[in-house]
Structures are given as structure tokens and as C-alpha cells.
C-alpha positions as CSV (number, residue, x, y, z in Angstrom):
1,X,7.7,-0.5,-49.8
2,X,7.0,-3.5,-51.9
3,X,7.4,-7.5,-51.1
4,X,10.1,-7.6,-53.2
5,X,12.3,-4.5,-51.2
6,X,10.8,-6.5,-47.5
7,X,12.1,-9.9,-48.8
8,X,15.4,-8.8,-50.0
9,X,15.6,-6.7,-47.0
10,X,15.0,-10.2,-44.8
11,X,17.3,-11.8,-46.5
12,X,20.2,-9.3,-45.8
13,X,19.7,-9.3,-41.9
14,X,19.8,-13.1,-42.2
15,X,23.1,-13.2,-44.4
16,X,24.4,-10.4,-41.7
17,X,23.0,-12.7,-38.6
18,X,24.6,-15.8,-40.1
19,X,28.1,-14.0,-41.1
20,X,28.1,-12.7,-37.5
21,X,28.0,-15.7,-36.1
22,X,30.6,-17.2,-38.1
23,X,28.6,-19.0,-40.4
24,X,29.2,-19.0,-44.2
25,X,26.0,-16.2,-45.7
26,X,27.4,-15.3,-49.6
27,X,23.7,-16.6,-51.1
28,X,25.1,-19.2,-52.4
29,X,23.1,-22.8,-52.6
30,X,25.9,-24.2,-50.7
31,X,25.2,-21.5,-48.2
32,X,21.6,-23.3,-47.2
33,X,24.1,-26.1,-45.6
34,X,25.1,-22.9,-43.2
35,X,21.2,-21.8,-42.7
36,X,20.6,-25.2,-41.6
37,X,23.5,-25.5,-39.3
38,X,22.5,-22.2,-37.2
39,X,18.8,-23.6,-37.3
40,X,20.1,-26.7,-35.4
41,X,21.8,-24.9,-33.7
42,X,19.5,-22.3,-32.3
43,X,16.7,-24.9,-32.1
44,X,18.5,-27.7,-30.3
45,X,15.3,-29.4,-28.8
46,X,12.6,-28.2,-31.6
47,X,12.5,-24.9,-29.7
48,X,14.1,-21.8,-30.2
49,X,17.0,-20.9,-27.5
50,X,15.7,-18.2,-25.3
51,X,18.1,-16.0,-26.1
52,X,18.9,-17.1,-29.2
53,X,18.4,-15.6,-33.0
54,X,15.0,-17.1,-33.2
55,X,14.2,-16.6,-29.0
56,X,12.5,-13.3,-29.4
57,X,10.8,-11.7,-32.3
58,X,10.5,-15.4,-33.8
59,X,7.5,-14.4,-36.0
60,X,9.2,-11.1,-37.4
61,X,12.4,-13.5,-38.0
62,X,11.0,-16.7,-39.8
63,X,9.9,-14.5,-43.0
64,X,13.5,-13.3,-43.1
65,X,15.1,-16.5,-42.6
66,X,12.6,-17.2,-45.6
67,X,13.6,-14.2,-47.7
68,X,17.0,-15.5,-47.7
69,X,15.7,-19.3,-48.3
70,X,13.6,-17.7,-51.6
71,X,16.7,-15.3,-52.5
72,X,19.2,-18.3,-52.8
73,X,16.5,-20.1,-55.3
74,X,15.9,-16.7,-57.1
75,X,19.5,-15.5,-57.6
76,X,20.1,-18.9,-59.1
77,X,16.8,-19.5,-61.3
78,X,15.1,-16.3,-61.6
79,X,12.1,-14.8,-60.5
80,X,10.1,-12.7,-58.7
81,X,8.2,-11.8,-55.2
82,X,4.8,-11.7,-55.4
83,X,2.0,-11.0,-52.7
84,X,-0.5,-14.7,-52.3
85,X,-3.1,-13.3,-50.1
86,X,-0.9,-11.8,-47.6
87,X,1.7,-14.4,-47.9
88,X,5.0,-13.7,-49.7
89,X,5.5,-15.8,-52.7
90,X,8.1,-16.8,-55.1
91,X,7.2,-16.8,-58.9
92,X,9.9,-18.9,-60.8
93,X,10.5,-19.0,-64.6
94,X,8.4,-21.5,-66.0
95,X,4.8,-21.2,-64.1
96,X,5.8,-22.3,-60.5
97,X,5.2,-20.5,-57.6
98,X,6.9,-21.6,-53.9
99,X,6.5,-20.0,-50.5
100,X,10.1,-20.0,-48.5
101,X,8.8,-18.6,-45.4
102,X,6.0,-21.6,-45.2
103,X,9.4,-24.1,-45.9
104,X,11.0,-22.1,-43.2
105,X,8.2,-22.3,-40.6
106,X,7.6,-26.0,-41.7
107,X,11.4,-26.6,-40.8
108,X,11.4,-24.6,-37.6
109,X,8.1,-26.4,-36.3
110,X,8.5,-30.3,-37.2
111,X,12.3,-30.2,-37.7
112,X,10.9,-31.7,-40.9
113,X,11.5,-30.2,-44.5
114,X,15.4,-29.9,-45.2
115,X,15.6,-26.5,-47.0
116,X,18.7,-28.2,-49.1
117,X,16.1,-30.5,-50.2
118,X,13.6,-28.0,-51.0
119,X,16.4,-25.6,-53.0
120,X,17.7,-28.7,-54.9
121,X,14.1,-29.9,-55.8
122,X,13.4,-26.6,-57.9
123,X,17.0,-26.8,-59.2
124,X,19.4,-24.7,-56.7
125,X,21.4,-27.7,-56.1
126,X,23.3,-26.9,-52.3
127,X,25.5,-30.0,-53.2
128,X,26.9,-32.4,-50.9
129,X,27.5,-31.3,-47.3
130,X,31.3,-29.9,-47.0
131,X,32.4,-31.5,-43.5
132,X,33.1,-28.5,-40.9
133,X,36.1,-28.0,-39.5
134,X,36.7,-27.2,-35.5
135,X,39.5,-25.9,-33.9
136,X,41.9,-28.4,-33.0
137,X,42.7,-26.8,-30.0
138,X,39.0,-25.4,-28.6
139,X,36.8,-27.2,-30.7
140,X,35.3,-23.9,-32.1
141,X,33.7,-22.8,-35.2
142,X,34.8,-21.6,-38.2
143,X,38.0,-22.7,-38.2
144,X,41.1,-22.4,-40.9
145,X,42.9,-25.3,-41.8
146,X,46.7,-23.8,-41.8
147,X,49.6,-24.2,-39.9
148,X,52.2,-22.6,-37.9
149,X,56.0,-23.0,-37.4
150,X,59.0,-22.2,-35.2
151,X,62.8,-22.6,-35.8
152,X,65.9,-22.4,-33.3
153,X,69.2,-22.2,-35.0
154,X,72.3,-22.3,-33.2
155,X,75.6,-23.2,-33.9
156,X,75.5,-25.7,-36.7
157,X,72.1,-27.1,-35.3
158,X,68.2,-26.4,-36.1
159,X,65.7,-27.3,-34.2
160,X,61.9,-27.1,-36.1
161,X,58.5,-27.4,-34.5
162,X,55.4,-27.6,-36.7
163,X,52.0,-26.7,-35.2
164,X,49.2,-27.7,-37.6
165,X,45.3,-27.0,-37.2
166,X,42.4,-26.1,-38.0
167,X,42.8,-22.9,-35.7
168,X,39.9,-20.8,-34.9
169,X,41.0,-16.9,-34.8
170,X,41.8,-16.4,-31.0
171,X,43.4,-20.1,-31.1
172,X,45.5,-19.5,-34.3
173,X,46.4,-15.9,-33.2
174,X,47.6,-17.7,-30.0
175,X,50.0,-20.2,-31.4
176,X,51.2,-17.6,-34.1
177,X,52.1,-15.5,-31.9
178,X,54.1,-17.9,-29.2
179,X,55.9,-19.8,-32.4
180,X,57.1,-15.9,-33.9
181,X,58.3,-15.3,-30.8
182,X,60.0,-18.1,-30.5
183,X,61.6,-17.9,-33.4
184,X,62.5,-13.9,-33.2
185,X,64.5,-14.9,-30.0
186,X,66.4,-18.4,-30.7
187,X,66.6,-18.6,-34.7
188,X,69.6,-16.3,-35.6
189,X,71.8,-18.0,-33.8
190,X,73.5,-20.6,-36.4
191,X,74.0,-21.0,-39.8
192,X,70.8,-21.8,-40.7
193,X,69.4,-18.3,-39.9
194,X,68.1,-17.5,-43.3
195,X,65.5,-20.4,-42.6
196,X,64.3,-18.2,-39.4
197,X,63.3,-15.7,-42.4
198,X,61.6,-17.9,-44.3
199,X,59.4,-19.0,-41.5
200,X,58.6,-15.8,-40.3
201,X,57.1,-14.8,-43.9
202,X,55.2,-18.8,-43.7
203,X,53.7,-17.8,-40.5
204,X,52.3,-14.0,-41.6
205,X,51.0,-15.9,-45.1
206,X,49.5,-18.6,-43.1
207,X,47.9,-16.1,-40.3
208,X,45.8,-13.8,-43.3
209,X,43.4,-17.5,-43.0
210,X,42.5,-16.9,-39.5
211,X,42.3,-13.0,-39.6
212,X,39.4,-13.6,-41.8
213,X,37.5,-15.6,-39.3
214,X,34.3,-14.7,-37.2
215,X,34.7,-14.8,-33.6
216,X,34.6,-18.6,-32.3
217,X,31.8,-20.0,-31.1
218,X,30.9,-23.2,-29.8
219,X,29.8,-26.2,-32.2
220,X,26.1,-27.2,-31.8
221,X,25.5,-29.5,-29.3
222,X,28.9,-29.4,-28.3
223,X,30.0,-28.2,-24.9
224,X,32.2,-25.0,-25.4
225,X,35.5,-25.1,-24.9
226,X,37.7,-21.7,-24.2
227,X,39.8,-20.7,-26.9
228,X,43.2,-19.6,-26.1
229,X,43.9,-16.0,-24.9
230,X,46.1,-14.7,-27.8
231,X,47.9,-12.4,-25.4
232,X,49.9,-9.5,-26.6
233,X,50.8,-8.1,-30.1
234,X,53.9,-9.2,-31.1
235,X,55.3,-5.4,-31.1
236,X,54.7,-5.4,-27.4
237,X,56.7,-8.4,-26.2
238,X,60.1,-7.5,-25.0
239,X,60.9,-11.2,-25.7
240,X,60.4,-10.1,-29.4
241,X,62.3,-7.4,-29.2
242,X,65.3,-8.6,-27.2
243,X,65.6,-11.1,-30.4
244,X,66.1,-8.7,-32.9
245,X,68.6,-7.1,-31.4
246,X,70.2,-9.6,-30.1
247,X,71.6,-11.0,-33.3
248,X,71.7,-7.5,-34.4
249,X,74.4,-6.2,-31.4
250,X,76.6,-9.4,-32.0
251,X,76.9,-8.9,-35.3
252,X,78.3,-5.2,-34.2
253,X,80.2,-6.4,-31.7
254,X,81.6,-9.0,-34.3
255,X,83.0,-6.2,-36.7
256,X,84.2,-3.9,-34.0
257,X,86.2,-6.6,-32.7
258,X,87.5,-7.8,-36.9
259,X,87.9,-4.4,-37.6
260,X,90.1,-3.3,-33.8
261,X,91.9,-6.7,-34.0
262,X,92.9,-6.2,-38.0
263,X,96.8,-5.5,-38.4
């Protein structure tokens, strides 16, 4: 196997590392913003956390933290891997030649040597840093920027709550599931029922956000916070159930009793 098939292969276990911890890995520039985030995170005093993505192995791992640095810069410019006596190099269009895995080790020893810097230097501009989102509710990462709502409708009067995040995935799937059920049991009850509907459909368009998130973790630094318990599915909450057919067996009682009652 060549340096070019151990690089690439780096940089995949580094993009599947990142992903898996709900970091942001699509090679990208922007995506270096992500690299550095799990670096601070996984080196909160300058050294790796023991059992951490860098706490064993660390010397296997920095060339594939730098495969990923160099394939960011060389999916963007161009280029090639290259052997420097022993050391894997980068050969851009135009002459230059760069060594990731020395920016990477550089980074990971002095905390020195942003790798943003070093991408937008050759030209793989990461722009400017997109401010992260926690959970509202945990203060978890990632976390998806939607919200959640729940109507009751009786008589001739609503009632409307409003949830909002950001919502990591066992927070979201939390509060999606409590405000669906409480709309299922007490938003049929009125005339205003077809809005019950309507937010039932809001609530499934806004939960495909937080289905797509990683698992939460905590924020770096931060001290971790329990999401919520999401509890059970929806299909296995007699509360759920009850309010369908509810509204469902009045409505049949309703025309028994029109239809008896008719002369």
C-alpha cells in the first residue's frame, strides 16, 4: 500500500471518529472548525484524556488526524501524497510541499498552530467560526435549532404551548414526544380540531432535525448535564391511544344518537 491509500485511509477513521462523536466530518474547510473543537476537547490541559480519542495509540492517531488535515487542503486545491524521508508529504499545484501530520503534532504539543490558519494560508479558507449550538435543555452537543408544539381544543377554546430549542436528540425526542401526546389526548375536543392536525404534521417535520443528530455529549469544558429520558414510543402510550379514540367513539356515539333520535 502506498502513502496515498495510508493517508486517505487516516483521514476516513478521523471523519468516522469525529462523525461519531457528533462532530461535523464531510471534508469540508469549514469542517477543520469541528477538528479543532474535538482537539480541545480531547486535550483539555495540553494532554490527551486518558481515555480519550488521542489517550492510547496517540502516535498511530496524529498521522490520521493529519491525513484528514492534508485531505481537506487537497480535495480543495489539488495534489498529491508524497513520501519526504519517511514523512508523509503533501505536494500542492504550483511547487509547494506541506506536512499535515507535523501541523497536527505541532497543534497537539504547544496548543500552538491553528490548523484553520494553516488550511486558510495555502488557500482552503475554513471561514469564520459558525457559533455552536447546545441544547437548551442539557447543554449538549450537536444540537438542532427547531421547535415543538402542543394544542388543547375544547369547546370553543384553544389553548397553545410552543416549546423552542436547540434540542439535542434524546432532549428533542423528549419534548416531542410529551407535546404529541398531549395533543393526541386534549386537541379534538372543540372547534378548532383541525389545528390539532396541523401541529401534529409541524411536530413530525420538525423532529426529522433531531433524528439526524449524534448522540449528545457534553460541551468541552463544560460539566455534563443529563439529557432527558425520551421514554416510550408514541405507539406504546395508552395516553396516545385513549386520544384517538376518544374523539373517534364520540363522534359514533354522536350519530347513533342523530340517527335513533331522527323522526
Amino acid at each position: 500500500m502506498g502513502v496515498d491509500h495510508d493517508m486517505r485511509a487516516g483521514a476516513d477513521w478521523t471523519a468516522a471518529a469525529l462523525k461519531a462523536k457528533g462532530y461535523r466530518a464531510d471534508f469540508s474547510p469549514s469542517s477543520l472548525w469541528e477538528l479543532e473543537r474535538l482537539l480541545s476537547s480531547e486535550e483539555p490541559d495540553g494532554r490527551p484524556r486518558p481515555r480519550g480519542l488521542l489517550g492510547q495509540e496517540l502516535d498511530a492517531r496524529v498521522p490520521m488526524v493529519g491525513g484528514y488535515v492534508g485531505e481537506v487542503i487537497r480535495r480543495r486545491l489539488g495534489g498529491a501524497w508524497v513520501r519526504d524521508g519517511g514523512q508523509p508529504a503533501l505536494d500542492l499545484p504550483g511547487g509547494a510541499r506541506i506536512y499535515p501530520v507535523q501541523q497536527v503534532q505541532q497543534r497537539l504539543g504547544s496548543g500552538a498552530g491553528s490548523l484553520t490558519a494553516y488550511a486558510s494560508a495555502l488557500g482552503a479558507d475554513p471561514g469564520p467560526l459558525t457559533p455552536v449550538l447546545p441544547c437548551r435543555c442539557c447543554g449538549a452537543l450537536p444540537a438542532a435549532d427547531t421547535k415543538f408544539r402542543a394544542v388543547q381544543s375544547v369547546l370553543l377554546w384553544i389553548g397553545y404551548t410552543r416549546s423552542p430549542g436547540p434540542f439535542c436528540r434524546d432532549c428533542g425526542t423528549a419534548v416531542f414526544r410529551q407535546l404529541q401526546q398531549k395533543t393526541f389526548m386534549l386537541g379534538w375536543y372543540g372547534i378548532f380540531s383541525p389545528v390539532a392536525a396541523l401541529v401534529l404534521l409541524l411536530n413530525w417535520a420538525a423532529m426529522t432535525h433531531v433524528t439526524r443528530l449524534a448522540a449528545p455529549t457534553a460541551q468541552p469544558g463544560a460539566i455534563p448535564g443529563r439529557p432527558m429520558d425520551p421514554g416510550r414510543p408514541l405507539t406504546h402510550r395508552p395516553q396516545v391511544l385513549a386520544g384517538i379514540l376518544a374523539p373517534i367513539l364520540l363522534l359514533t356515539a354522536f350519530v347513533i344518537y342523530t340517527r335513533s333520535s331522527a323522526p
